[in-house]
C-alpha positions as CSV (number, residue, x, y, z in Angstrom):
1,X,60.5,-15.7,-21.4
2,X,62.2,-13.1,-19.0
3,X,65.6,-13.0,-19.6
4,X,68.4,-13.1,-17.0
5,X,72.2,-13.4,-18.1
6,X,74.0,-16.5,-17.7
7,X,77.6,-15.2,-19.1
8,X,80.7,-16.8,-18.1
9,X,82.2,-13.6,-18.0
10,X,85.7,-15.7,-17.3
11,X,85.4,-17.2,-20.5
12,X,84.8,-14.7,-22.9
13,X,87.4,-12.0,-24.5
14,X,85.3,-9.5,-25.5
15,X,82.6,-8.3,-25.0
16,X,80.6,-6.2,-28.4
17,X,78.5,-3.5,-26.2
18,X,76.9,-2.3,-29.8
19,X,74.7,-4.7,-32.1
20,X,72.2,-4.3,-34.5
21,X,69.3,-6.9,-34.8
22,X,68.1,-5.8,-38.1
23,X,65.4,-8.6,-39.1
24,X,62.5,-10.0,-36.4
25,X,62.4,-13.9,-36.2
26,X,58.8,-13.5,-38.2
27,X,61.0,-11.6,-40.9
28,X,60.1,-8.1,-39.8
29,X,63.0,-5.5,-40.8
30,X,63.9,-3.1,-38.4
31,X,63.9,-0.4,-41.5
32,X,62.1,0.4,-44.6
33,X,63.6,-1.0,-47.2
34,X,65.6,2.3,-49.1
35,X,67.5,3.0,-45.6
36,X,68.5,-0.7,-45.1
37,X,70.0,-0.5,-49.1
38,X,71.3,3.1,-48.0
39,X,73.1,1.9,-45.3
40,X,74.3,-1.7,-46.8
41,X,75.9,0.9,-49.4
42,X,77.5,3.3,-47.2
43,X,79.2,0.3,-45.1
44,X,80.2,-2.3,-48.2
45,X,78.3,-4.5,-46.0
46,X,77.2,-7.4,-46.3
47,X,73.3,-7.6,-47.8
48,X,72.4,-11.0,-45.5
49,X,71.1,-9.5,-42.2
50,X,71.1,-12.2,-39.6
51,X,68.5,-13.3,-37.0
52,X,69.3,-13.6,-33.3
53,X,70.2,-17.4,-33.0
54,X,72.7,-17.0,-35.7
55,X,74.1,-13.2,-34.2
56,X,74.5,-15.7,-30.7
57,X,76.2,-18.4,-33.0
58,X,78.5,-16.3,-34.4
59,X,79.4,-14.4,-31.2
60,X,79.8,-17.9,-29.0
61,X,82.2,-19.0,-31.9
62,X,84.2,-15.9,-30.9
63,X,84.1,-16.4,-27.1
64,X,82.8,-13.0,-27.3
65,X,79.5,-12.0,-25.8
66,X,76.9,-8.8,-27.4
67,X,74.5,-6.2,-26.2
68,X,71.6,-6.9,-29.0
69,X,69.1,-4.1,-30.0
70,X,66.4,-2.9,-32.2
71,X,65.7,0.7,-32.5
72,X,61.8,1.6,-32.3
73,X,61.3,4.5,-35.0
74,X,58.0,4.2,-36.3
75,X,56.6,7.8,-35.2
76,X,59.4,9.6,-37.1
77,X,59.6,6.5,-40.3
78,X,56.4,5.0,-40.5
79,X,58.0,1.7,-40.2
80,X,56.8,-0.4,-37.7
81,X,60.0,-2.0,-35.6
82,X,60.6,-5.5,-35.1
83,X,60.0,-5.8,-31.9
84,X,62.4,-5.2,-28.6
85,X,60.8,-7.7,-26.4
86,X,60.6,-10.5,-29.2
87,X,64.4,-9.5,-29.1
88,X,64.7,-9.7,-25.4
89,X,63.1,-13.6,-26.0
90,X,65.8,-14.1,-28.3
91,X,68.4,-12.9,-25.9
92,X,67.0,-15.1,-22.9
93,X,67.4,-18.4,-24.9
94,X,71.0,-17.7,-26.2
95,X,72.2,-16.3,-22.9
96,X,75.2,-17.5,-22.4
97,X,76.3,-14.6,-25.1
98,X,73.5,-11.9,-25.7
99,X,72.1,-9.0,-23.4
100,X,69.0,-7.7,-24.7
101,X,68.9,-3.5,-24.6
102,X,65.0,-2.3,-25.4
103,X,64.1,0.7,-27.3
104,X,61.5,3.2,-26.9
105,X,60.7,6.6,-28.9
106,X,60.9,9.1,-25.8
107,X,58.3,11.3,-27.9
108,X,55.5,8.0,-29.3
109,X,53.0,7.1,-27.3
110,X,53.4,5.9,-23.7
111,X,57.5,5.8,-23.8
112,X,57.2,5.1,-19.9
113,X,54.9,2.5,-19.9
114,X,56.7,0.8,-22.6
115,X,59.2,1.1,-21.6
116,X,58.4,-0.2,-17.4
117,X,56.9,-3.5,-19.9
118,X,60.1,-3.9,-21.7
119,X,62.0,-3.9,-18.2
120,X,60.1,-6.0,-16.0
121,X,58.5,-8.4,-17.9
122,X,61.2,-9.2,-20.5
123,X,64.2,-8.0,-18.5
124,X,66.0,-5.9,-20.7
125,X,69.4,-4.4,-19.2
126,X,69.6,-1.2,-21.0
127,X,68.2,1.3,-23.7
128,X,68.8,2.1,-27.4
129,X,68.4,5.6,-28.6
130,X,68.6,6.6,-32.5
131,X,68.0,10.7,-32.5
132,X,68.0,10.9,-36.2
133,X,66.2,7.9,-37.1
134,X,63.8,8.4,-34.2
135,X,63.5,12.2,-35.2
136,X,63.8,13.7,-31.8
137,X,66.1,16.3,-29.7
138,X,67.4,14.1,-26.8
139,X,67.7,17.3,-24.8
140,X,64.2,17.7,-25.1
141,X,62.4,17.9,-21.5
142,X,59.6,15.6,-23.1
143,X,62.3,12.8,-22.8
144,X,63.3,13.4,-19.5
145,X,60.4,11.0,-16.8
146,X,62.0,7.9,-19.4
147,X,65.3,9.2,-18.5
148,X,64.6,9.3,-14.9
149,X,63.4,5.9,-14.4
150,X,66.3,4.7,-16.1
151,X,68.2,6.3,-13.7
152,X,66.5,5.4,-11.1
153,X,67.0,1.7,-11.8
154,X,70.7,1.8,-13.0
155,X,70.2,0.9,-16.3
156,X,72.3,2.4,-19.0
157,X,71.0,4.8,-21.7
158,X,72.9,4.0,-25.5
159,X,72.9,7.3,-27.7
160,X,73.9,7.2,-31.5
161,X,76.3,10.3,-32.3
162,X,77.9,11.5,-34.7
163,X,77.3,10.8,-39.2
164,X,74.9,7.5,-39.9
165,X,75.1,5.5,-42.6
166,X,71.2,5.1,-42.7
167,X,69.9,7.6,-45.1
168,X,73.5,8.1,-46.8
169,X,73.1,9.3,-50.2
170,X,70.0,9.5,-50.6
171,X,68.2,12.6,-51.4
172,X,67.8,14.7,-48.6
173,X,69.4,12.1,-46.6
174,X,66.1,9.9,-46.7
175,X,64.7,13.1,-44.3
176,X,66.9,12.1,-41.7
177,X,68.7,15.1,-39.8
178,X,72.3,14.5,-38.7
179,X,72.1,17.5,-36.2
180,X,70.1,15.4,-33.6
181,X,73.1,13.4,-33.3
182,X,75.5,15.9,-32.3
183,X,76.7,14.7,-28.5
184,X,76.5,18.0,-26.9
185,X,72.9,17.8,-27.4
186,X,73.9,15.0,-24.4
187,X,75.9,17.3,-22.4
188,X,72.2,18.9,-20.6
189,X,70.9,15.2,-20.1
190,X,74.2,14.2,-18.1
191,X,74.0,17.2,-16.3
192,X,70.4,16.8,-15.4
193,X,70.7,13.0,-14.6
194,X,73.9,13.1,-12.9
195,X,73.3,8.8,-12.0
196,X,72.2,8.0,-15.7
197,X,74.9,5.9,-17.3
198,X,74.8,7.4,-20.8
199,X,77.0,5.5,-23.7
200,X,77.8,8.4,-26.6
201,X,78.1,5.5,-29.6
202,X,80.2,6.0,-32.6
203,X,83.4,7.9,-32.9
204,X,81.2,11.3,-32.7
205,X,82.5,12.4,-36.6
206,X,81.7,15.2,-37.0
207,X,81.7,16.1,-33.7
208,X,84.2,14.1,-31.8
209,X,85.9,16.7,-29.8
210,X,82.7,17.5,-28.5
211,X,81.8,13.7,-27.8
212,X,85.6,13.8,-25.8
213,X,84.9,17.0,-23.8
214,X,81.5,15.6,-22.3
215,X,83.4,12.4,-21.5
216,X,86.2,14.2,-19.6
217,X,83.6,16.7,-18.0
218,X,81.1,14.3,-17.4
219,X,81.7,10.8,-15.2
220,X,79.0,9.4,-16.1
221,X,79.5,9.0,-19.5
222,X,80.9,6.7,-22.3
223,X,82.2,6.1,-25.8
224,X,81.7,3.4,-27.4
225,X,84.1,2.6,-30.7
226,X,81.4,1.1,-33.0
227,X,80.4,2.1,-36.8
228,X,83.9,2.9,-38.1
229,X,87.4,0.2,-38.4
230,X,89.5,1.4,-36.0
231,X,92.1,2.5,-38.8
232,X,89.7,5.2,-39.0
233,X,89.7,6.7,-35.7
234,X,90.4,10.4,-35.4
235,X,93.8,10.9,-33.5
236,X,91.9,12.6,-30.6
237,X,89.7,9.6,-29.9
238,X,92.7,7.6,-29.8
239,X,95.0,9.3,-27.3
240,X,91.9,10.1,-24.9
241,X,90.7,5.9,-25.1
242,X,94.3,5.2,-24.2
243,X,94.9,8.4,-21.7
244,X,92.3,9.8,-19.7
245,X,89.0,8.1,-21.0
246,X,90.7,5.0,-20.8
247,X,88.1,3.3,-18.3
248,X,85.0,4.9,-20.0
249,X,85.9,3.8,-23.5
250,X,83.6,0.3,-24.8
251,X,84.2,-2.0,-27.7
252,X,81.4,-2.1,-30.4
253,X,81.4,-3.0,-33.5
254,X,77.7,-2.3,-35.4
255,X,77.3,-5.7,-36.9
256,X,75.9,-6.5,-39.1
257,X,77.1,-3.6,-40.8
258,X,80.8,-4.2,-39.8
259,X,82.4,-7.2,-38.8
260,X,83.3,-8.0,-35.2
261,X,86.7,-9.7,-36.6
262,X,87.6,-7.2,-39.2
263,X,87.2,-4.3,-36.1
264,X,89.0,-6.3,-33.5
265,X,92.4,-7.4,-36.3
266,X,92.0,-3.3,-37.3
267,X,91.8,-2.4,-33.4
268,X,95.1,-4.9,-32.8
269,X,97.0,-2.7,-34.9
270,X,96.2,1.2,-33.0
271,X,98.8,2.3,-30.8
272,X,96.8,1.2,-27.5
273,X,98.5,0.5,-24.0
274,X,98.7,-3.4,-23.1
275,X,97.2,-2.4,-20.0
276,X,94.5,-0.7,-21.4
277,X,93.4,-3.3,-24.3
278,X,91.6,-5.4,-22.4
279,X,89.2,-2.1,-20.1
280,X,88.0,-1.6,-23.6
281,X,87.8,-4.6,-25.0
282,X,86.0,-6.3,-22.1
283,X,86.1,-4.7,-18.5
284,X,84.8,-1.3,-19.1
285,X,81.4,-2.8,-20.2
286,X,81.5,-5.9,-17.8
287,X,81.3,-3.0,-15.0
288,X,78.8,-0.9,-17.1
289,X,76.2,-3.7,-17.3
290,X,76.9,-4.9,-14.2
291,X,78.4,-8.1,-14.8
292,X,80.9,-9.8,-12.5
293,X,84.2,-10.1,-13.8
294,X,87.5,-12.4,-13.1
């Protein structure tokens, strides 16, 4: 089933640009075992991982509606991914609420192909990109034909930045390095692909004044707000979301690992502009994907 969106984009009041589908509908986890615990730790999350029906149950209850994706890391973990067009499937029968993103390793085998399947048979919207889990540079040239057919087609590229829970405390960090996830790492790829929508996720900690520079410098980029309760946010982050990044700012919330509610009651308490609650919590993304709005 090829999916195609049928949001009521009227209806909704958010809209969660930034969540994790974490077990397959055969049972498949998306990670090995030691970085799922790793990261349920680092959160105080919640050990239940949810499938997609119940992610698009829990989302309709909250008149919200969620970008969905898996992240494809089995070069760099060994760990074979539950699967982004089984995800897409998913999507296409609760769409009403989800939009399916696929994900590719820019350095596994056939990334292109993969990712032209992904697109045009199952009809995903967008592109989810770990560089530490995945264990690649995303400056790296070798990534550059899957960013240009993205480009090409409009279709938004979703970076992680910044620290990760996944791997936190264990030793060595489970292998994975946090330096692939520094956002100016990013700043060569928006230069280069000047029409590729690129979506820097997480407040960027460590490296969030980095993460706010490329925004201002760079139009075709985004922050998205997910992995951290907005309590948390660095000062920065939260005078440029409500100044000059104020259209180029998302709502996300990395469920499972944190709650939609808890980050939208914590995000009802920052300092933000009545006039600019609603570009992040809704219209910012609405225009991103491409969605029609009220």
């Amino acid at each position: 089933m090829r999916y195609e969106p049928a949001i009521d984009t009227t209806a909704i009041v958010a809209l969660d640009t930034h969540v994790h589908v974490e077990i397959g509908d055969d049972g498949h986890p998306a990670l090995p075992e030691r970085l799922t615990e790793a990261a349920t730790a680092y959160f105080g999350a919640a050990v239940h991982r949810p499938g997609l029906d119940e992610i698009a149950d829990l989302y309709r209850s909250l008149r919200m509606a969620a970008v969905v994706f898996t992240v494809d890391a089995e070069r760099n973990l060994g760990h074979a991914p539950n699967s982004s067009a089984a995800v897409a499937a998913g999507a296409a029968r609760n769409n009403d609420v989800l939009i399916p993103f696929g994900s590719v390793d820019p350095l596994g085998p056939d990334p292109l192909g993969r990712a032209r399947r992904l697109v045009e048979e199952s009809g995903v919207r967008g592109f989810k990109f770990h560089p530490t889990v995945q264990g690649f540079d995303p400056s790296d040239r070798r990534a550059y034909p899957l960013y240009d057919y993205l480009s090409g087609l409009g279709l938004p590229a979703l970076f992680h930045t910044g620290q990760t829970g996944i791997g936190a405390g264990l030793p060595g960090g489970g292998g994975l390095r946090l330096r692939l996830s520094n956002p100016m790492l990013l700043d060569d790829v928006a230069a280069d692909f000047p029409d590729l929508a690129i979506v820097m996720a997480h407040p960027s900690v460590p490296w969030q004044d980095e993460a706010i520079s490329i925004a201002t410098h760079k139009t075709n980029t985004w922050i998205d707000l997910s992995g951290w309760s907005p309590r948390y946010f660095p000062e920065a982050l939260v005078r440029a979301a409500n100044g000059r990044l104020q259209d180029r700012v998302l709502f996300g919330s990395d469920h499972p690992l944190i709650d939609p509610e808890r980050w939208l009651r914590d995000f009802a308490a920052l300092p933000m502009k009545d006039t600019v609650r609603p570009k992040i919590l809704r219209e910012n993304a609405l225009g991103l994907l491409g969605l029609v709005s009220a």
